[in-house]
C-alpha positions as CSV (number, residue, x, y, z in Angstrom):
1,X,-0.3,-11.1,-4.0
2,X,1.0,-15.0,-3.4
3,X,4.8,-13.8,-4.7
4,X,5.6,-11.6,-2.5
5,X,7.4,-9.7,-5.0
6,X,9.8,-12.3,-6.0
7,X,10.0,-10.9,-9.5
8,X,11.0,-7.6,-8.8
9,X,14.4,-8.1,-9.4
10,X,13.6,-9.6,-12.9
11,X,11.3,-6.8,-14.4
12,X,14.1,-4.1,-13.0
13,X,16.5,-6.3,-15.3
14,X,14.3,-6.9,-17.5
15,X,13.6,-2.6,-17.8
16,X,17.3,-1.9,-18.2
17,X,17.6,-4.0,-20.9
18,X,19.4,-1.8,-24.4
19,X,16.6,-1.9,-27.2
20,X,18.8,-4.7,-28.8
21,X,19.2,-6.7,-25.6
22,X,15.5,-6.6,-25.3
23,X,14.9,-7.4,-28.7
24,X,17.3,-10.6,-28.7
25,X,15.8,-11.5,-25.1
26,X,12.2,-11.2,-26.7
27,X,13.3,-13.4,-30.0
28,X,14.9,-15.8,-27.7
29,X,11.4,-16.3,-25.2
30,X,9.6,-16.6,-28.5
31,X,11.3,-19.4,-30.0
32,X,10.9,-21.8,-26.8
């Protein structure tokens, strides 16, 4: 694995996330 877990921190964040957090985050990444 070449990131050394780097982006553990993220999908922890990422997993706490309220269902309308990740919703809004998810709307947001799609519309880039």
């Amino acid at each position: 694995l070449w990131h050394g877990g780097e982006a553990d921190a993220s999908k922890t964040s990422f997993s706490l996330l309220s269902h309308p957090e990740h919703t809004a985050l998810l709307h947001f990444l799609k519309a880039l």
